[in-house]
C-alpha positions in Angstrom: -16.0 20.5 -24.9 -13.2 18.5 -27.2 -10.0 18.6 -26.8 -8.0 18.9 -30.8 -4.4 18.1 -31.5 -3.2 22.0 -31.8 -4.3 23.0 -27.9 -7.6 24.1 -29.7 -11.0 24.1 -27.4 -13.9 24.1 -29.4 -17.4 24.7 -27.9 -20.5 24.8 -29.4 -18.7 24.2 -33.1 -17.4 27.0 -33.7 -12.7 28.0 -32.6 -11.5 29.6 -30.1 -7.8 28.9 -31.6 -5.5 31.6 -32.3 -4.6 29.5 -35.6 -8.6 30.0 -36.9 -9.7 26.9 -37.0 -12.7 26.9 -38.4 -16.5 24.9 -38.5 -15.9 23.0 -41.6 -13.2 20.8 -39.6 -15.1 20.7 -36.8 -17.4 19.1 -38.9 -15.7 17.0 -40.4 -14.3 15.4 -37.1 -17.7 15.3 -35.8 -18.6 13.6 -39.7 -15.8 10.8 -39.3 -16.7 10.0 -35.5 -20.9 9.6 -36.3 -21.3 10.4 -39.6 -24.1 11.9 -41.0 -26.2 9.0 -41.8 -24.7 7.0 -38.9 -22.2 5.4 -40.5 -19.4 6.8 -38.3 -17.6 3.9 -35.8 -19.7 5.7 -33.0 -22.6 5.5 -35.3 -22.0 1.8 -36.0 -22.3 1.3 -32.2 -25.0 3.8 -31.7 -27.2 3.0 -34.8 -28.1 4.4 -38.3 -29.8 7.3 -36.2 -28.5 7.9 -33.0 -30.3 4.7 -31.6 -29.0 2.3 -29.4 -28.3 -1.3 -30.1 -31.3 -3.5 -29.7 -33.7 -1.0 -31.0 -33.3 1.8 -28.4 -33.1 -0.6 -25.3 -30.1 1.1 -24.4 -26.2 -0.2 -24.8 -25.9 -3.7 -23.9 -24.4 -4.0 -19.9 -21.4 -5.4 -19.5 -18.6 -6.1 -21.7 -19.9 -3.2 -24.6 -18.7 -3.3 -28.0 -16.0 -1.3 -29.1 -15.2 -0.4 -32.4 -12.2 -2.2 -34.6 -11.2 -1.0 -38.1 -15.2 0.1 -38.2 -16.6 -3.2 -37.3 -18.4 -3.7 -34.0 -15.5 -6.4 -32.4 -18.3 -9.2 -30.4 -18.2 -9.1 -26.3 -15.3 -11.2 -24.7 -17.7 -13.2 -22.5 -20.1 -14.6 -25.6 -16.7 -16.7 -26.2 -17.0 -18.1 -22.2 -20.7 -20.0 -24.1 -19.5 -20.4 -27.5 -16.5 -19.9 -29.4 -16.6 -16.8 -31.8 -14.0 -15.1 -34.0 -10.9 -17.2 -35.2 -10.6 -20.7 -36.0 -8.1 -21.1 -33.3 -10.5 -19.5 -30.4 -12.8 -22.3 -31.3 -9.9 -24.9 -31.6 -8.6 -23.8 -28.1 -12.3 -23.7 -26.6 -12.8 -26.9 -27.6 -9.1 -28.5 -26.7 -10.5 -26.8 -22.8 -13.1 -28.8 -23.0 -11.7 -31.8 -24.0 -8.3 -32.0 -22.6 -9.5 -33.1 -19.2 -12.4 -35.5 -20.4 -9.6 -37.0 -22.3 -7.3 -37.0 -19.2 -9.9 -39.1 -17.0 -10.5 -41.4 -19.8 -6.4 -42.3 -19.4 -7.1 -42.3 -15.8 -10.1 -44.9 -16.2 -7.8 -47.4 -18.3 -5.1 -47.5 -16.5 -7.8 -48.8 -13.4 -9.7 -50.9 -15.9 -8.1 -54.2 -15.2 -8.7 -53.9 -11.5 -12.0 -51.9 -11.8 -13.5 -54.7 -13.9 -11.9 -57.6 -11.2 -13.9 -55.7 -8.8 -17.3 -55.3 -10.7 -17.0 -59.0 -11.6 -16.5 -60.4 -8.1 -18.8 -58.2 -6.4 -21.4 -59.0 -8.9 -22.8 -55.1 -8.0 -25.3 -54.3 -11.1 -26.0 -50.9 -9.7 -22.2 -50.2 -9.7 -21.7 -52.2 -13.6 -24.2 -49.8 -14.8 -22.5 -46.7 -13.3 -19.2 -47.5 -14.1 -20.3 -47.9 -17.9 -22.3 -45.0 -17.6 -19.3 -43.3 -16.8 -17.2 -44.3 -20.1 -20.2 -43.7 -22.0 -20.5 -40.3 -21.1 -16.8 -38.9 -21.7 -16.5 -40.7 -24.5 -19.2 -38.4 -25.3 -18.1 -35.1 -24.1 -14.8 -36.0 -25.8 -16.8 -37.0 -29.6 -18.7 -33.7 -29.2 -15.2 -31.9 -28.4 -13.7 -33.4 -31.7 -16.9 -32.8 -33.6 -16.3 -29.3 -33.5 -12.9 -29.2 -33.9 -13.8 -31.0 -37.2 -16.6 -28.4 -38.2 -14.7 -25.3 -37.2 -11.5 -26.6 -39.3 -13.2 -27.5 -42.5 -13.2 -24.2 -44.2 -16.7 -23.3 -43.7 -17.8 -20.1 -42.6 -21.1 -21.4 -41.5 -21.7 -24.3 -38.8 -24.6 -26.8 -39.6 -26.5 -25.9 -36.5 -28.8 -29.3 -36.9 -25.7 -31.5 -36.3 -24.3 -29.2 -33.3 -27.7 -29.2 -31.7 -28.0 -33.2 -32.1 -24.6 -33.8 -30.7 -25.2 -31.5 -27.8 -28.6 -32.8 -26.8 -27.1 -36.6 -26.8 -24.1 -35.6 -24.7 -26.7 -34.0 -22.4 -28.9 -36.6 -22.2 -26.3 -39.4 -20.9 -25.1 -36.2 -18.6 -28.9 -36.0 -17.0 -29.4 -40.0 -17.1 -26.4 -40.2 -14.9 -26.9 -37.3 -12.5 -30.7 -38.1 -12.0 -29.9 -42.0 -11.6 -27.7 -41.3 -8.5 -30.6 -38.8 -6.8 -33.3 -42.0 -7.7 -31.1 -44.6 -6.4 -30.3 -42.7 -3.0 -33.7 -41.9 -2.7 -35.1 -45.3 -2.6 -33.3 -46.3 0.8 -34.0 -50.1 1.8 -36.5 -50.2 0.1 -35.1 -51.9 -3.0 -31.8 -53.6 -3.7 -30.4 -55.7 -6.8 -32.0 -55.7 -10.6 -35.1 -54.4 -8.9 -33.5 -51.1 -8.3 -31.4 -50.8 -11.4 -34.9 -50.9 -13.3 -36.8 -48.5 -11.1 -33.4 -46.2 -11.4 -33.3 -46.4 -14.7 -37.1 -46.0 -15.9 -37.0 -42.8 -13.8 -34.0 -41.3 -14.9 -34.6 -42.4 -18.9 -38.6 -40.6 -18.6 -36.2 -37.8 -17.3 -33.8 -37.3 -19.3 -36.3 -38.2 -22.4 -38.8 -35.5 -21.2 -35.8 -33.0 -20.6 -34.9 -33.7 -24.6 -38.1 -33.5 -25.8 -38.3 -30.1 -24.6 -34.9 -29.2 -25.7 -35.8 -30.0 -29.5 -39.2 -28.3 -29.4 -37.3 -25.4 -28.8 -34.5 -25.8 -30.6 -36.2 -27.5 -34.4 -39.7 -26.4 -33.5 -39.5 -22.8 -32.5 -36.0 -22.0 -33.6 -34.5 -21.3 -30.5 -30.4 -21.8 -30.7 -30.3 -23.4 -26.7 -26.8 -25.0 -27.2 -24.8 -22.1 -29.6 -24.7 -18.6 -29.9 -26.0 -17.0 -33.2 -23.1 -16.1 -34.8 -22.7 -12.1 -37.2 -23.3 -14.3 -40.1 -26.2 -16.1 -39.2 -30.1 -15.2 -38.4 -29.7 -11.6 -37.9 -33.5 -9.7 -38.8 -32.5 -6.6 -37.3 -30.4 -3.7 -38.9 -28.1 -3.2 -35.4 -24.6 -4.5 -35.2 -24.9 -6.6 -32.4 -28.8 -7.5 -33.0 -27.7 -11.1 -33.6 -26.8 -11.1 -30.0 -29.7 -9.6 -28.9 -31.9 -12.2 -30.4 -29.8 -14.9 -28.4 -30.4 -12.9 -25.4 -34.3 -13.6 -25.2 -36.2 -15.0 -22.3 -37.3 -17.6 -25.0 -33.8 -19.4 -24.8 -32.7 -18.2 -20.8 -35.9 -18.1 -19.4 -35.7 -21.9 -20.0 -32.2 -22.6 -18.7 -33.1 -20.2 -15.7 -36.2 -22.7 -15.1 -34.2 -25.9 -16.0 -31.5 -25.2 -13.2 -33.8 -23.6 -10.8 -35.3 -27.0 -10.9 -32.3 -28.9 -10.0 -31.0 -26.5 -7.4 -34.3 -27.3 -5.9 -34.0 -30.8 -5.6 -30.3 -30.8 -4.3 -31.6 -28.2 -2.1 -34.3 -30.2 -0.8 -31.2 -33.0 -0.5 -29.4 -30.9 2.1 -32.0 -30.1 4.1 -33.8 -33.9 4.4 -31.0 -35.1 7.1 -32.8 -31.8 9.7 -36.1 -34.0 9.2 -38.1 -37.2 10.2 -37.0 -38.5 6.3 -33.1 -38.3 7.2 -33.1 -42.2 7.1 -34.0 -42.2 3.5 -30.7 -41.2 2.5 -27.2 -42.9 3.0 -25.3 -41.1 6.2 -22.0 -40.1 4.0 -20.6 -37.1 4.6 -19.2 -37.4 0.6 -22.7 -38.0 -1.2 -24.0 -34.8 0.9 -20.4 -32.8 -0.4 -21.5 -33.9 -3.8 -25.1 -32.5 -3.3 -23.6 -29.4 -2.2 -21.2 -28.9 -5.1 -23.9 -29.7 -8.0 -26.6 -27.4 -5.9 -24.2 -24.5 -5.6 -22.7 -25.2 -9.5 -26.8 -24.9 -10.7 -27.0 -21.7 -8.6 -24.3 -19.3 -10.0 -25.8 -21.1 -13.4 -29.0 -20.0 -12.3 -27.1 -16.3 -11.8 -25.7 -16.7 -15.4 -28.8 -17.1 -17.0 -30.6 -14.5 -15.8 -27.5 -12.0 -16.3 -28.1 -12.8 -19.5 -32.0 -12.5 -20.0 -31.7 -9.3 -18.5 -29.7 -8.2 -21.3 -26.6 -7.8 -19.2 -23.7 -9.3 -21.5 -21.2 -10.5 -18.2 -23.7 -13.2 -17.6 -22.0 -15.0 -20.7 -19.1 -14.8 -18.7 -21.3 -16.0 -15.1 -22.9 -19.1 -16.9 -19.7 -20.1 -19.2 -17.6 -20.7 -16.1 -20.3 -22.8 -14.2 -20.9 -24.8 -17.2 -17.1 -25.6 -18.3 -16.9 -26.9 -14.4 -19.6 -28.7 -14.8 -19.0 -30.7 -17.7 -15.6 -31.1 -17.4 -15.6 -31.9 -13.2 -19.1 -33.9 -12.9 -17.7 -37.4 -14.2 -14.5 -37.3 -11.9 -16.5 -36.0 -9.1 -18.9 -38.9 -9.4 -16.0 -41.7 -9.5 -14.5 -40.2 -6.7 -18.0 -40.0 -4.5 -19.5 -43.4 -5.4 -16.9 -45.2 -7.1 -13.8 -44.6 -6.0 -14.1 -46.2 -2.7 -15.8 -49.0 -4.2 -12.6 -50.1 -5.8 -10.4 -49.3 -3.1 -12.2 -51.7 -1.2 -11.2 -55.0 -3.7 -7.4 -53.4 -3.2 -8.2 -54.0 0.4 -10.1 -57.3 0.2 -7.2 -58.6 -2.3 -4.6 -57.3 0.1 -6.2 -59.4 3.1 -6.8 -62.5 0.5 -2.9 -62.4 -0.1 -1.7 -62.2 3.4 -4.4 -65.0 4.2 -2.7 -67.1 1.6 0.7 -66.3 2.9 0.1 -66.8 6.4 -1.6 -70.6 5.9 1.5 -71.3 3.8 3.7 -70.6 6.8 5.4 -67.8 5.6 5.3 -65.7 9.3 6.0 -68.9 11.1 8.9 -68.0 12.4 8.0 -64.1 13.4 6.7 -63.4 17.0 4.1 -61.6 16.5 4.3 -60.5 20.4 7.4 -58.7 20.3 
């Protein structure tokens, strides 16, 4: 049953209206809204023969595609992973992204003077190499943000996908050598203090992160898979569907190896939360802050865990699911570090240098004349 402009029902193709309208118009409404060979704006989204997108795998869940001026407009939540359509979507991705890294970065110099009196006093290597860790890492996340800023405003249509890829699998790897240094460090207890446990920290967490690339490029130069960026209208698209570049990002190739990646880590932190329940609770430093932080990156790997799969399954929302956890992730991790580990670290010189100035005050005879009784 449709419902035409004049109060005219038509059923079965043929008019019931008293002004005789008759099957050719039908026709040709039904002609503009498929087509006959499928190239109607319904067609478009249904395929050349009635098929659905992704080679009759049905519509794609979620945010479906809806037709604009006869092109198939790409999901909302494929922007949450990767920036698509304008030049300024991907500017104002990016500027996200980068706006905060570039806000803790003014928030580490401004503490550099009194951070670096503290590291050089203390004479703390473990706490040297985190703290440089730290700078080395935003000052990656914010290259990588200007990066594509760059690419995206040079006037190409098409991004060099070999440089993205590099960039983002750098920036990952000084993200994992941090996050799996802490967990090694923790984990060794008593059992090591000084140089001695900066090496074992950092052998571990370097075969880890080195590993964890290694993968990464297999996939991403060997096989082709696209783990960092979505494949974009204009670039590998085999298939003859409007959205089949999408479907091919989709695959269990690409998200069945994030799903296992964070699965992993979820585990560990898991494992984490439950160690201070067992015989191995004095293995690990009794602050309620490091087990917070444990918390925080376990749940953060579970909703991207979520996200992943959503996607895999075919089920376009999942972009939305694993673009969230991943922005709060990359843009929360290094501040939530300094303020479990570091943070108090420094605040501890303020204290030290507060005492050592009152000390100095005091033998000077400064509060010789204050009753300290009263």
């Amino acid at each position: 049953m449709v419902w035409l402009g004049d109060h005219q029902d038509v059923e079965g193709g043929a008019s019931v209206s008293g002004q005789g309208m008759g099957t050719t118009r039908v026709r040709r409404l039904a002609d503009a809204v498929v087509g006959t060979d499928g190239s109607g704006w319904l067609g478009g989204v249904l395929g050349a023969n009635g098929t659905t997108v992704g080679g009759g795998s049905g519509l794609l869940q979620g945010d479906a595609p809806f037709p604009d001026n006869g092109n198939v407009v790409t999901p909302t939540c494929v922007s949450f992973v990767d920036p698509q359509g304008t030049v300024g979507a991907k500017v104002l991705f990016n500027l996200a992204y980068g706006l905060p890294t570039l806000a803790f970065l003014v928030f580490l110099t401004m503490r550099l003077k009194p951070a670096l009196r503290r590291l050089q006093r203390s004479q703390s290597q473990i706490m040297r190499t985190y703290y440089s860790f730290l700078w080395v890492v935003c000052g990656l996340n914010l290259f990588r943000c200007i990066f594509q800023i760059a690419e995206s405003t040079n006037g190409s249509t098409e991004r060099d996908i070999k440089s993205w890829s590099f960039v983002w699998l750098v920036t990952t790897a000084g993200m994992t050598v941090m996050e799996v240094s802490v967990v090694t460090f923790l984990s060794q207890g008593y059992i090591a203090t000084g140089k001695e446990a900066l090496i074992r920290t950092l052998g571990i967490s370097g075969a880890v992160a080195f590993l964890d690339s290694i993968v990464k490029m297999i996939l991403i130069f060997g096989c082709g898979t696209s783990l960092f960026i979505v494949k974009e209208p204009n670039g590998d698209d085999s298939t003859s569907d409007p959205l089949g570049w999408l479907q091919l990002d989709m695959s269990w190739v690409k998200w069945g190896f994030w799903t296992a990646h964070h699965i992993l880590y979820c585990m560990v932190y898991g494992f984490i939360l439950v160690l201070p329940h067992t015989a191995l609770r004095d293995y690990l430093p009794a602050r309620p802050s490091f087990y917070r932080y444990v918390a925080l990156l376990c749940a953060n790997n579970f909703g991207l865990v979520v996200g992943s799969m959503m996607i895999g399954s075919k089920d376009v929302s999942g972009y939305c699911v694993y673009g969230v956890f991943a922005y709060l992730y990359s843009v929360c991790y290094p501040p939530l570090l300094y303020m479990t580990f570091l943070s108090e670290f420094f605040v501890d010189d303020d204290l030290e240098l507060e005492h050592q100035y009152y000390s100095e005050m005091r033998e000077a005879g400064y509060f010789d004349d204050i009753d300290f009784q009263q």
